[in-house]
C-alpha positions, 0 to 999 in steps of 0.5 A: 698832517691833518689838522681834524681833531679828535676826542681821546675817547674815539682815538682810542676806540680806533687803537683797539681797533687796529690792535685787535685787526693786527692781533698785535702792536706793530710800530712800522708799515712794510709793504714787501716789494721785489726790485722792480717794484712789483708787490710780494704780498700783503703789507703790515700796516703800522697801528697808527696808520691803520688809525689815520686810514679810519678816521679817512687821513691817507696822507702819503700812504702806500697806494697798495696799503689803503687798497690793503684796508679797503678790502678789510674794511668790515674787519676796521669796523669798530667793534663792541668789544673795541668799545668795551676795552676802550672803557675799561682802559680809561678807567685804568688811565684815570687810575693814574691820576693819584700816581700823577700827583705824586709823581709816581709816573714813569717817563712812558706813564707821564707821556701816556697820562699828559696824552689823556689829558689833552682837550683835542687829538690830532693824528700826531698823537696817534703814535702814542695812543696806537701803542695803549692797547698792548701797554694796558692788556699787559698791565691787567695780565699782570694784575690778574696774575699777582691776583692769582699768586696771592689768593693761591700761592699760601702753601709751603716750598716745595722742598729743601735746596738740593732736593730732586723733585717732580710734581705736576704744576699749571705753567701760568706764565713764560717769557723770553728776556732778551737782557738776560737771554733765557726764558723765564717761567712761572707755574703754580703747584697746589698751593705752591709758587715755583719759578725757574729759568730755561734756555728751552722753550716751553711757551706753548706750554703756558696755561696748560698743567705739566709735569716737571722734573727738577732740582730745587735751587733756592727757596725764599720768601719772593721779592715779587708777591709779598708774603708768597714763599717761592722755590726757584728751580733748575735743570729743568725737564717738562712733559 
């Protein structure tokens, strides 16, 4: 391991360096060999390794991975957008300073946040700075979500339970809940919060306007947005 040191502040700015070069958070290297050992293509190179690449700690590094980054090394460049996250993020992290005091801090957060505050980094840390990217890009998407609901979402249902009902809505958000196998989405319509769970896949849908066909399963007031009242769908169809 490398005994160089690092300011919090530069080991971040090479996470979102390697977060932007991946296009996403990948926690393991694999370099794709056939049983002779002959190369298939190119590696996937963990985040933190692209991070210890960048700050020159190729300590037992696939030979065909460090050849992989050299030659995107103008992509490794940091950027200013990797600057201007980096900035954005400590302002978040610093955020978690009051949450610390009063111990409002989950096992990840407490880890995240004892990180921040260290004087030095060394490359041991890399792992769990390579990961703060993706954490704090979903952290404000979910901001920026609730933000959305809570300014838009002050109409009524949109109709009785049993109803049968379509309408057009902006599909605002989808994910895939391996707990529960099944999506779940949510979508404005006018004034309106919906939400509804489909063993479909409709995530290239997300962010664009729909039409949807539905029965209205329940409404209520959400347990999520406080004060929103939400209609919970089923039997779903979107065009």
């Amino acid at each position: 391991m490398s005994k160089e040191v690092y300011t919090f502040t530069k080991a971040l700015t090479i996470a979102f360096t390697a977060q932007r070069f991946n296009d996403k958070y990948i926690k393991e290297t694999a370099v794709p060999y056939t049983i002779d050992g002959k190369l298939l293509g190119d590696p996937t190179v963990a985040n933190k390794q692209i991070m210890r690449f960048l700050v020159q700690d190729h300590s037992g590094m696939d030979p065909n991975v460090i050849d992989f980054l050299n030659k995107n090394e103008k992509k490794l460049r940091i950027s200013e957008d990797d600057e201007n996250d980096t900035t954005e993020t400590i302002e978040w992290l610093e955020g978690l300073a009051m949450r610390a005091m009063a111990t409002d801090l989950n096992g990840f957060e407490s880890k995240l946040y004892a990180t921040f505050e260290k004087d030095d980094i060394s490359t041991y840390d890399f792992g769990m700075i390579a990961s703060i990217p993706q954490t704090s890009q979903r952290v404000v998407k979910k901001e920026t979500l609730e933000d959305m609901i809570m300014k838009t979402c002050t109409g009524n249902w949109v109709g009785k339970v049993g109803d049968k009902v379509s309408f057009t809505a902006n599909l605002i958000s989808g994910v895939y809940s391996r707990n529960y196998s099944s999506y779940i989405y949510v979508a404005i319509s006018d004034d309106k919060l919906i939400t509804f769970w489909s063993q479909k896949d409709f995530l290239e849908e997300v962010g664009k306007n729909v039409k949807i066909w539905a029965k209205v399963k329940r409404t209520d007031m959400s347990r999520w947005y406080n004060g929103i009242k939400e209609t919970q769908l089923n039997y779903v169809k979107i065009n």
